[in-house]
N, C-alpha and C positions, 0 to 999 in steps of 0.2 A: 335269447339274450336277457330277456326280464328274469327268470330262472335266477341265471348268475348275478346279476342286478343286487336284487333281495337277498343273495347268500351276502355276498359285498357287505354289504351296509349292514347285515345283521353283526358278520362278525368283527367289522367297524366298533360297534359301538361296544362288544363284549370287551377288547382288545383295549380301548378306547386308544385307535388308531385316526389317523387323520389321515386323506389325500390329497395332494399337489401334484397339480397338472400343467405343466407349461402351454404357451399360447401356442406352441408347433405341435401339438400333440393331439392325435388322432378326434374327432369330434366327442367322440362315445366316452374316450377315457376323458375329455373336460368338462363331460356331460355326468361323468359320477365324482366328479372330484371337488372337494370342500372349497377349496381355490382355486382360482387359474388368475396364471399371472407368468410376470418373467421371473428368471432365475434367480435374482435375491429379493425381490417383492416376496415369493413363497418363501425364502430359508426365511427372513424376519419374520411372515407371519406366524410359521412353523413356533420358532422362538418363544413367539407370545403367546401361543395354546397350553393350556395345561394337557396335551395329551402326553400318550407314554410311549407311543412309535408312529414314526412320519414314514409314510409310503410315499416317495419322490417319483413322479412319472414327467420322465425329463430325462437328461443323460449325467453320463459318470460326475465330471466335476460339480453339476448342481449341489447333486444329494451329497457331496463332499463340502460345498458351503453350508450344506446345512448343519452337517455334524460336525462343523466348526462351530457356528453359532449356539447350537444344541448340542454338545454334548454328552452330555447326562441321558441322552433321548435314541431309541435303537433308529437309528435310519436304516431305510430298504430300496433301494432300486431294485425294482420290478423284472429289468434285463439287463444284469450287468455287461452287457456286450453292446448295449448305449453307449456309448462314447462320443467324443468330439475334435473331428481331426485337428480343426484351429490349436484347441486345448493340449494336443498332443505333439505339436510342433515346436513346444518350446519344453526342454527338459532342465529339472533343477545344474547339471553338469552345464548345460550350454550358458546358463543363463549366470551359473558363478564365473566362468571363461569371461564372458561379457562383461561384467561386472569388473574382473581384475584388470581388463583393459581399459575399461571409463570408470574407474574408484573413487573421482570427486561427483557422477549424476547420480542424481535421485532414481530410483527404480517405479513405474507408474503401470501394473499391469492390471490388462483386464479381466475380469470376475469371470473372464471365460476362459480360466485356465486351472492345472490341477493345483491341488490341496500344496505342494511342493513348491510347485513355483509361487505361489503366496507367501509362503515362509517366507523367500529369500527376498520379499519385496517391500518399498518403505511405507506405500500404500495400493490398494485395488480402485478400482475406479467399476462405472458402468456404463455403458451406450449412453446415457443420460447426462450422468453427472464427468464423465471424462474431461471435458473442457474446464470444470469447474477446482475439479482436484489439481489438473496439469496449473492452473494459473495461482493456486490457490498454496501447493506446496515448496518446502523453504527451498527451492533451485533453480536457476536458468538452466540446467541443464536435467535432461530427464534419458532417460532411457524407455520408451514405450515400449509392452509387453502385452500378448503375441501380433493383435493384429495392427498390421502398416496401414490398411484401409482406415481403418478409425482413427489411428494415429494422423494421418493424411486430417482427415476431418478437424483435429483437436486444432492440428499447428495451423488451419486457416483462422483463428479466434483467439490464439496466443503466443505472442511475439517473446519464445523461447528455445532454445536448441534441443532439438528431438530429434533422439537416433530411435528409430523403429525396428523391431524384430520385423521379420519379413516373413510371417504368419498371415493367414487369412481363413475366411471363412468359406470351403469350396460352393458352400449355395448362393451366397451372395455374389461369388465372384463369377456364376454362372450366366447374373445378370447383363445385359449390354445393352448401350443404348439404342441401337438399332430395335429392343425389344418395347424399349417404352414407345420411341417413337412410333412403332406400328398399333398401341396401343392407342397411340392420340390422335391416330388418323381416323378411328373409329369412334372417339368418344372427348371429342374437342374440346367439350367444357369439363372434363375428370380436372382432378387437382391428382397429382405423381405425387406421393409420400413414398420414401425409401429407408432402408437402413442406413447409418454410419459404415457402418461393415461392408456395405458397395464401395464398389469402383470410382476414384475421384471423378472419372468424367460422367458415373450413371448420376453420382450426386449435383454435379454441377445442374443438369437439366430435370432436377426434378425441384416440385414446391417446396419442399421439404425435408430435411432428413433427421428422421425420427425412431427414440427406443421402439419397442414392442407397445409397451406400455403409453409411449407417446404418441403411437399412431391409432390408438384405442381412444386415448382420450380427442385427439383433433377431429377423429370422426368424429365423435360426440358430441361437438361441441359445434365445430364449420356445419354451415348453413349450404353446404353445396351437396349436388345430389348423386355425384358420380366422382369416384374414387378409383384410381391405378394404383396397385398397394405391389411393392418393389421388397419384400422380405416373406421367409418361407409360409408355402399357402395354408399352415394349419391356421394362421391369425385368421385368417377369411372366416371362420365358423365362429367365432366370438363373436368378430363385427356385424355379421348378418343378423347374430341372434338379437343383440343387443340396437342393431339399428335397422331395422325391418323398411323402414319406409328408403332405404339408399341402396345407393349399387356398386358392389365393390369388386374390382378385375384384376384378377393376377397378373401383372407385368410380364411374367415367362410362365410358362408349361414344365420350364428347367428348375423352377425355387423349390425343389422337394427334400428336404432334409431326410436320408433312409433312417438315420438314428431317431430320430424322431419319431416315427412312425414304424418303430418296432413294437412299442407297449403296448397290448392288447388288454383285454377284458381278463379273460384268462389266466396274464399273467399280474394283475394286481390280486387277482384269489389268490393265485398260488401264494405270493409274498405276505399276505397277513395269514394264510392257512400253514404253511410251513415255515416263514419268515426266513428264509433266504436270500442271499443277494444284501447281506448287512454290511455297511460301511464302517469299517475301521481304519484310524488312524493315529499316528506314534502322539501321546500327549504335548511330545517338543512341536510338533508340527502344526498339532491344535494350537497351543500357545502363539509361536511365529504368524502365521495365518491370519489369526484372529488380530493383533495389533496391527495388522494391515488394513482387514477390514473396518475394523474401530478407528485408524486415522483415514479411513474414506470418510466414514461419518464425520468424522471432527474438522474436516478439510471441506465438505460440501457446503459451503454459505456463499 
């Protein structure tokens, strides 16, 4: 492993490549990667490097925000056969259909969906800021795009009409609360942090419901020493590393995202040694897309 290691980051720097690692992703590959973060925390970062090819270790639509954002910049996914079933249960055809039926809602999807369905959307949103966009842009009525789960999460914080695509996340939705609860029979003083992307009722019973990136930071910061973390187990190998003196417990045995944990060592060589696996996409699509994600930003206050 050290071998490929050293090759890695040599021909990193010849290429002047970058790598981006999502927090679900294998320990090893966030263990060689410039970043780890969630999926548009990396495309901005991506954004603001002067490098000249981003290696996205993360699945299809990520590395397809980035080459929205970037452009100009060769993006690479490692396994183009990453994918995201959420992300693929909303198709630009379904969602014009939808659309022609509700022609006066705003369209509000999530960043976890493909390059297509962003076009056709007024703005994206994230785990994060979804509440904030949903209350923030010009419509009582919205159309939530793909996941209901989050959707469910937005409309308990904002008193507006939200029809939900009926998309979800199949790991999150593998959670139950039968699962935290056996978790809290062991470890009584944990604090339950979960995804949005759970089940209304795993959210209702937990402390929390928080981005990726959000349950990164509450560890960091809560005073408590025992954590039940409810979103897929690659996050567990950040927060160990990053906060050594706590204890943090997978909610299920079930939260394994396989897409996730298809990128190997192996396969980010291949990708800066033969650069395969490049994202391309129609400039109309860049264009549409990106106004999406630029009124996320302009919508997040």
């Amino acid at each position: 492993m050290e071998d490929i290691i050293k090759e890695i980051e040599k021909i990193k720097k010849e290429k002047r490549a970058i790598i981006l690692a999502h927090n679900y992703q294998r320990p090893e590959v966030q263990d060689i990667a410039d970043f780890v973060g969630d999926s548009l925390e990396l495309s901005t970062k991506a954004k603001d490097t002067d490098a000249e090819i981003i290696i996205f270790c993360g699945v299809h639509f990520m590395a397809e925000t980035a080459k929205i954002l970037s452009p100009q910049k060769k993006v690479i996914l490692p396994r183009m056969d990453a994918g995201c079933p959420m992300a693929d249960m909303v198709t630009p055809d379904g969602l014009r259909e939808l659309k022609n039926k509700y022609p006066e809602y705003k369209v509000v999807t999530y960043v976890n969906s493909t390059a297509s369905v962003k076009a056709l959307s007024d703005s994206c949103c994230t785990s994060s800021n979804a509440i904030n966009i949903v209350k923030n842009i010009d419509s009582n009525k919205i159309l939530f795009v793909p996941d209901r789960n989050l959707a469910h999460y937005v409309s308990r914080f904002v008193k507006k009409e939200i029809i939900p695509w009926q998309g979800f996340c199949p790991t999150h939705e593998r959670l139950e609360v039968k699962d935290i609860l056996a978790r809290k029979k062991d470890f009584p003083d944990a604090k339950v942090l979960v995804h949005p992307e759970c089940k209304p009722e795993v959210v209702d019973i937990a402390d929390k419901a928080l981005s990726t990136s959000g349950i990164i930071k509450f560890c960091h910061e809560d005073n408590s020493k025992y954590f039940i973390i409810g979103t897929e187990m690659g996050i567990l190998h950040r927060l160990k590393k990053e906060n050594p003196e706590k204890e943090f417990i997978l909610a299920s045995d079930r939260l394994v995202c396989p897409n996730m944990k298809l990128t190997r060592l192996e396969d980010i060589y291949r990708a800066l040694t033969e650069e395969e696996g490049i994202i391309e996409l129609e400039s109309e699509v860049i264009n549409k897309a990106k106004e999406a994600l630029l009124n996320m930003y302009r919508l997040n206050y």
